[in-house]
Residue, then its C-alpha position, 0 to 999 in steps of 0.5 A: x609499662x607504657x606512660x598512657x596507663x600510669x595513674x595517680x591518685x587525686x582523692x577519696x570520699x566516703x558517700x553519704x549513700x550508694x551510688x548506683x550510675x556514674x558519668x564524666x563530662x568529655x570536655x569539663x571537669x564534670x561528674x554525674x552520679x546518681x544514687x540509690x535514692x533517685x537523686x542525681x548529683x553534679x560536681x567538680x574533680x575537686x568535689x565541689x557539688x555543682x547541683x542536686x536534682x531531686x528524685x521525680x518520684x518515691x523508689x524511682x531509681x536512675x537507669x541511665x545517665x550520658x552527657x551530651x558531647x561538648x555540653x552541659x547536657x544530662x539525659x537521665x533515665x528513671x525506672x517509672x519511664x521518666x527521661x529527663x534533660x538536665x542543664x548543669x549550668x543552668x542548674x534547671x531541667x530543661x525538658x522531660x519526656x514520659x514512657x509507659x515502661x521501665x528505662x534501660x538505657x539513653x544516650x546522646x549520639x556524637x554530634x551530627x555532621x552533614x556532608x554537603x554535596x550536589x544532590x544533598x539538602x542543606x540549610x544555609x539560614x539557621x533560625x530564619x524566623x527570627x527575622x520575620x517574627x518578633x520574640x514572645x514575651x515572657x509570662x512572668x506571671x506563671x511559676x517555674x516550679x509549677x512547670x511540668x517536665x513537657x513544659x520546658x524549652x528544647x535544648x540547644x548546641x550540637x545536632x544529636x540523636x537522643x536514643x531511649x533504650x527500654x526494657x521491654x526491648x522498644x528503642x526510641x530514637x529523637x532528634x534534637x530531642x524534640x522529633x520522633x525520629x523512628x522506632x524499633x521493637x527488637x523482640x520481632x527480630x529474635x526466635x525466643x521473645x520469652x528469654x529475651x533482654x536487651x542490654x545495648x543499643x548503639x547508632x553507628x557513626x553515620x547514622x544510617x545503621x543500629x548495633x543491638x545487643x541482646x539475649x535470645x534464648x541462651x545466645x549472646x546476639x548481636x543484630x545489625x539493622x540498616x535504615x535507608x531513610x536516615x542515610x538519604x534524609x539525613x539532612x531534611x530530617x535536621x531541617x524539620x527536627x529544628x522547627x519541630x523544636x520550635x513548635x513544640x517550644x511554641x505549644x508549651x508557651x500556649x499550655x503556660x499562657x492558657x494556665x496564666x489565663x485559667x489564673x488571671x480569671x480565677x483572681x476576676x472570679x475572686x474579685x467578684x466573689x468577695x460580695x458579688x457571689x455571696x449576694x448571687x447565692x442567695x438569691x433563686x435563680x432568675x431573681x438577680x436579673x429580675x432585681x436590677x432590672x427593676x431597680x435599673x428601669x422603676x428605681x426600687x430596689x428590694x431588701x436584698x439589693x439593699x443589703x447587697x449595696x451597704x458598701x460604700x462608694x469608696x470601698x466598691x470603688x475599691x471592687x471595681x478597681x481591683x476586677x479592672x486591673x484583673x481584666x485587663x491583666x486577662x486581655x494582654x495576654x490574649x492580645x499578646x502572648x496567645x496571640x502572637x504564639x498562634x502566629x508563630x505557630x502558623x508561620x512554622x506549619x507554613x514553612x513545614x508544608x513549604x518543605x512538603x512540596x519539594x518531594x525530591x527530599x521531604x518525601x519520606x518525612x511530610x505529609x502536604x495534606x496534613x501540613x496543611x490541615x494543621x495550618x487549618x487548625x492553626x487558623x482556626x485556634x487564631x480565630x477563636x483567639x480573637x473571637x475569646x479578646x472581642x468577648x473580653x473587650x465586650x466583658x470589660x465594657x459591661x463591668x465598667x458600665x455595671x460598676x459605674x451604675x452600682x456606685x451610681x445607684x449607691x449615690x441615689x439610695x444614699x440621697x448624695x449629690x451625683x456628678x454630672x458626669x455618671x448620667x447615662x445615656x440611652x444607649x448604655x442603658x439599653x447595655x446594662x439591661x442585655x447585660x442583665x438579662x444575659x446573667x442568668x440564662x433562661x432553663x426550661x422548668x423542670x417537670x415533676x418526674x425525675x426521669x423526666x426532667x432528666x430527658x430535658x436536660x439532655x435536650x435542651x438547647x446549648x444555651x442553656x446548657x451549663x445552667x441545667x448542669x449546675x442544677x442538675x443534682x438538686x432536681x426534685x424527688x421524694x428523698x431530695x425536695x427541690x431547694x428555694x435557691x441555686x448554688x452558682x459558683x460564679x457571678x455571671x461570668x460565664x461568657x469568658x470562662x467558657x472559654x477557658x473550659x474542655x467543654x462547648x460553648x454554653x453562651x456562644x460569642x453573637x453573630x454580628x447582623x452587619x458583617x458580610x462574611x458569616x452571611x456570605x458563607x451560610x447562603x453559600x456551603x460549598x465556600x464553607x466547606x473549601x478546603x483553602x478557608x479557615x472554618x470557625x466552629x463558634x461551638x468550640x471553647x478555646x480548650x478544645x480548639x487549642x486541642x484540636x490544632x496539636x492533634x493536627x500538629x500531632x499527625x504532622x511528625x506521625x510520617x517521619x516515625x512511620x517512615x523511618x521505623x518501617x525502614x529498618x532492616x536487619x542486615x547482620x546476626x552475629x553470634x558472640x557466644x552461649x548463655x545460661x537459661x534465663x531464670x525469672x529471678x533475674x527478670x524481676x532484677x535487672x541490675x542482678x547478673x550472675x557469673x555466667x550471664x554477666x554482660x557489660x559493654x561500651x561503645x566507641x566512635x573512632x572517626x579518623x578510620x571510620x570504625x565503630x567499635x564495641x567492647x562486652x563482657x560474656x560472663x566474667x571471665x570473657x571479653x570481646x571487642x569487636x570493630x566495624x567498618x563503615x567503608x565499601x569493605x563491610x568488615x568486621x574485626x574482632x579481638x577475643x580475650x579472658x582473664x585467666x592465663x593460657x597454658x604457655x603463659x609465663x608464672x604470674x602473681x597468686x591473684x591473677x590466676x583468679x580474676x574476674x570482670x567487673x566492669x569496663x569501658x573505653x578510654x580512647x580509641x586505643x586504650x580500654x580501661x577494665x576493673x577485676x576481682x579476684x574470685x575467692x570460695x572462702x566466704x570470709x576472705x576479701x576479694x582484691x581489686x585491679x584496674x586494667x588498662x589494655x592497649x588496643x592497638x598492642x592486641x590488633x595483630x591477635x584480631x580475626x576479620x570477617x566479612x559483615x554477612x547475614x550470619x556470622x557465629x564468632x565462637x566457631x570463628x574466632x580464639x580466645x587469647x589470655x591478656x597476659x600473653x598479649x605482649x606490652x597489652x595488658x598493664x595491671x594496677x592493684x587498688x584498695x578495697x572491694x572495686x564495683x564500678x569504672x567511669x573513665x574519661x579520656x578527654x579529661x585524662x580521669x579515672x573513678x571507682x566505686x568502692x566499699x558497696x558503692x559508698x566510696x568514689x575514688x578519683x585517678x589522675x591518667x597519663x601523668x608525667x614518669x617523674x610524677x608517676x604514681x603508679x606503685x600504690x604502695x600501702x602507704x598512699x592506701x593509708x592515705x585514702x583511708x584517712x581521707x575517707x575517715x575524715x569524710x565519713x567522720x564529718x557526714x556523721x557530724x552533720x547528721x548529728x548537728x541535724x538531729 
């Protein structure tokens, strides 16, 4: 037996639920496991739970887990079409994306390496920007846990292919997690879409190439496409994919800021709402403006003012502080964090249409026209962002100005000495009188007829457009008579927190009569309508400009996708082997597979011989190994073997007559770890486990070779050997209990099986020492693991108990 398969037990638990996926960390002593709950949980080899992420959602169930290479990175697939990016440091979710369908499978690809060369593309200065652009504040008013999974940063480490494998048979391939990089429909490759499953899809190790294996009708096929584009552009693609990153880090700091904003001038409304909004309430409408215009030009002031100023100087000094400190609260964030996020954003779409230029290796992934059209776009969100901070500063003035004559006006009525210094001038007179006017823009009078005033409304000017809505359903008819006041949800605020809407504008920002620019473009349309000027539609709220730039940055990355979908080409079919007929029963549960239609597989990137390999199950009693060349040679080898013995295999033990494949996956290059059972008929009897390591390199003198030709039919071509005739391949090990699942790791040099209907997880030590050999498994040490596993489930039942 060769030292490689010798295995010694570490330790055994009984799990508070089902585990359904398992996942080792190739370079830290790290597991993920996901349960039958949706959850998924991180540990130690030494069960030391790291974290928890809870379910995003109820009956979602985890499809998928795969830790990014030499990182703490998790990508987890759900069944509502949820994949997310967990940080196991960080113990956060660093992002998220969201499908329509159900997921099948993701995976993080091995690290991408470009080969530089003469006529290569290469990138000499990571994160140039941050020499040029200083770093955005933090926005330490928002709350994480109010973060949506498309809010969060992208990761870093490695360069890596992240690739969504769904059920339907739509496969997704991102960059770096952040750029679209190319998709592909396999159910246009087959010949029966309606007995179709897809049970794999690989890249292979210079990614210019896809493995996919699937069902077509009864057959077990695997499709080899070829894409030109990733094998020229390979390198381009990496430059934009890191600045697509950016941008979309940079679109969610605006989406956080727009929300901190929507929160800062709900706190201003709320200030105001405290005695300003009851008062505004119960006036009509038009009287508010009306009553301070009176009381600013004659000094008298009607029973309802007076009842509105029974504060005291000190208590709405207190208001007016308050709504201050709010506002501005509300002008750093639109001078500094939007601000300098709408720059950033220019800075990177510039650099994107800079790369669009040189055709020779962006051809295929930018489009310069909508590179610059979204720059456009960019310069017009920066213009409105810095016509929404004139309208604050001109918003603060007045409410300074407003709050300072409210006090005065209390000292007057209230016949107390009135500092010198709270006189006002002619000119801020003349400003409190716009600003009341401008509280409660003039509507058109409704007419008798419902339809009618119906009409109006629609017609009106945009203007007076939000004050018409809001007192569209109180308009006069038979069964609804016309009320006395209008409800107004806001105190004359409306300037600002149109901004902050996904609608027009209804008061728009005014024309300043001495600035020459806006003239200079209306006397001249065809300098308004020049592609190399920033148009400024003065209509649009900040919501709806905001919206229109990510449409345009939207269309950026469309060509990469389109290119690179488009250029997928299938090269190779290779017929593995014949299948049952697909029932719906087995549709509707895809994690239900029968005896003969039981497909499992692995995959494995050997770079010291530039092979791809891949290892499936054809039902339970078969196996297949294939490996593919990435050289000039385009060979394929292929290793067929199945569990029962051959007819010149020696006498074997009772149960190895009987076994059956349950789960595999590669350990290492050479070396392919198995789990079997044995298949008994009586129904009371209790099938044996047996982990099975074989020796890859032991089996390559059984391999047959072809040549990767459009078809290629194994089964005619290939013979199945037994792995006990296969000398010095096949090394079995007996372990306790009903064995269903295998998570093997060989850079960590760790084995784990699931147990007992997947509520036991027991952890081998690989490749241990002849003097520390373990390997008999005697009954004693299965004892052992008993009495562990008591012990654990006996202290699961005493929490729950102490819960209860």
């Amino acid at each position: 037996m060769a030292q490689s398969s010798s295995m010694k037990l570490l330790g055994a638990r009984n799990m508070s639920c089902i585990v359904e996926r398992m996942e080792w960390n190739n370079k830290m002593d790290l597991i993920a496991y996901g349960t039958e709950k949706g959850e998924v949980v991180i540990q130690r080899l030494n069960w030391q739970k790291i974290v928890t992420f809870p379910t995003p959602g109820e009956d979602v169930r985890v499809r998928s887990l795969s830790w990014q290479m030499d990182e703490t990175l998790l990508a987890v697939g759900y069944s509502n079409g949820k994949v997310a990016l967990l940080d196991a440091e960080s113990e956060t979710i660093i992002s998220g994306l969201i499908y329509e369908d159900d997921i099948k499978k993701v995976y993080f690809s091995k690290a991408i390496n470009c080969k530089e060369g003469l006529d290569s593309y290469t990138c000499n200065a990571k994160d140039k920007h941050k020499r040029y652009l200083p770093k955005l504040p933090p926005l330490t008013n928002i709350d994480p846990c109010l973060k949506t999974l498309d809010q969060k940063s992208f990761p870093k480490g490695s360069p890596c292919f992240l690739v969504v494998i769904m059920r339907s048979g739509k496969v997704h391939l991102l960059l770096l997690g952040a750029l679209q990089a190319g998709s592909i429909d396999l159910t246009q490759h087959v010949l029966n879409p309606d007995q179709f499953d897809v049970y794999d899809v690989r890249l292979n190790g210079d990614f210019n190439a896809i493995y996919a294996l699937l069902r077509d009708g009864q057959q077990l096929k695997l499709l080899h496409f070829h894409n030109q584009v990733l094998q020229d552009s390979i390198s381009p693609m990496l430059e934009l994919a890191s600045h697509c990153a950016h941008i979309l880090e940079t679109k969610n700091y605006i989406n956080d800021t727009q929300q901190c904003l929507t929160e800062a001038w709900e706190t201003v409304q709320l200030e105001m709402d405290n005695k300003l909004t009851k008062y505004a309430n119960s006036q009509a409408y038009g009287m508010i403006s009306a009553h301070f215009l009176e009381l600013l030009v004659f000094g008298y002031a009607t029973l309802e003012v007076e009842e509105f100023l029974t504060l005291t100087e000190k208590g709405f000094k207190k208001i007016a502080n308050s709504v201050d400190l709010s506002l501005n609260n509300l002008q750093g964030l639109v001078f500094k964090q939007l601000n300098g996020a709408a720059i950033n954003m220019f800075y990177f779409l510039n650099t994107i249409a800079g790369f669009g230029r040189m055709t020779h290796f962006f051809e295929a992934l930018i489009s310069p026209d909508v590179a610059s059209e979204a720059m456009r776009a960019c310069g017009s969100f920066l213009l409105k962002v810095h016509e929404l901070q004139r309208t604050i500063d001109t918003l603060v003035y007045d409410m300074k100005l407003f709050h300072s004559w409210v006090i005065f006006t209390i000292l007057r009525l209230s016949h107390q000495e009135i500092p010198d210094d709270m006189v006002f001038t002619g000119k801020e007179n003349l400003a409190l009188a716009e600003f009341f006017c401008s509280m409660e823009p003039e509507i058109p009078e409704p007419c008798e007829d419902v339809d009618i005033s119906i009409d109006k409304s629609a017609t009106t000017s945009t203007t007076a457009a939000a004050a018409t809505a809001a007192t569209e359903e109180e308009l006069p008819s038979d069964d609804n008579p016309a009320p006395s006041a209008t409800t107004r949800s806001k105190f004359n605020l409306e300037r600002v927190g149109q901004y902050l809407e996904n609608a027009y504008l209804t008061q728009p920002h005014p024309v300043d009569p001495a600035e020459i620019w806006p003239r200079l473009l209306a006397e001249n349309e065809c300098l308004a309508q020049c592609n190399l000027l920033v148009p400024h539609d003065k209509r649009l709220s900040l919501i709806q400009q905001r919206d229109k730039m990510f449409n345009a940055i939207d269309a950026v990355f469309h060509k990469p996708t389109e290119s690179i979908s488009a250029s997928f080409k299938l090269s190779s079919t290779v017929i593995c082997g014949d299948l049952q007929h697909m029932h719906a029963e087995s549709a509707a549960e895809p994690d239900q597979q029968s005896n003969s239609d039981f497909v499992n597989c692995s995959y494995y990137v050997h770079e010291a011989t530039r092979c791809d390999m891949l290892a499936l199950t054809i039902g339970r009693q078969e196996a297949m190994v294939l490996e593919f060349s990435r050289g000039e040679d385009c060979l394929m080898r292929c290793i067929r073997v199945q569990l029962q013995p051959g007819p010149f295999t020696a006498q074997l033990q009772e149960d190895y007559y009987n076994l059956r494949f349950v789960d595999l996956q590669f350990y290492n290059e050479s070396s392919l770890s198995m789990l079997a059972q044995t298949s008994t008929t009586a129904t009371s009897a209790r099938p044996h486990s047996y982990f099975l390591q074989f020796s890859l390199s032991a089996a390559r003198n059984h391999c047959t070779q072809h040549q990767l030709t459009p078809l290629i039919k194994l089964d005619e071509a290939t013979v199945t050997h037994s792995v006990h005739d296969i000398p010095d391949a096949a090394a079995f090990k007996a372990l306790d209990g009903v064995c269903e699942m295998l998570a093997v790791s060989g850079s960590r040099k760790v084995a784990t099986v699931l147990s007992d209907r997947r509520r036991k997880m027991t952890i081998f030590e690989m490749e241990i020492e002849e003097e520390e050999d373990d390997t008999e498994m005697s009954q004693t040490s299965f004892l052992e693991i008993s009495k562990e596993s008591a012990l654990a489930t006996g202290s699961i039942d005493l929490e729950k108990h102490s819960d209860t």
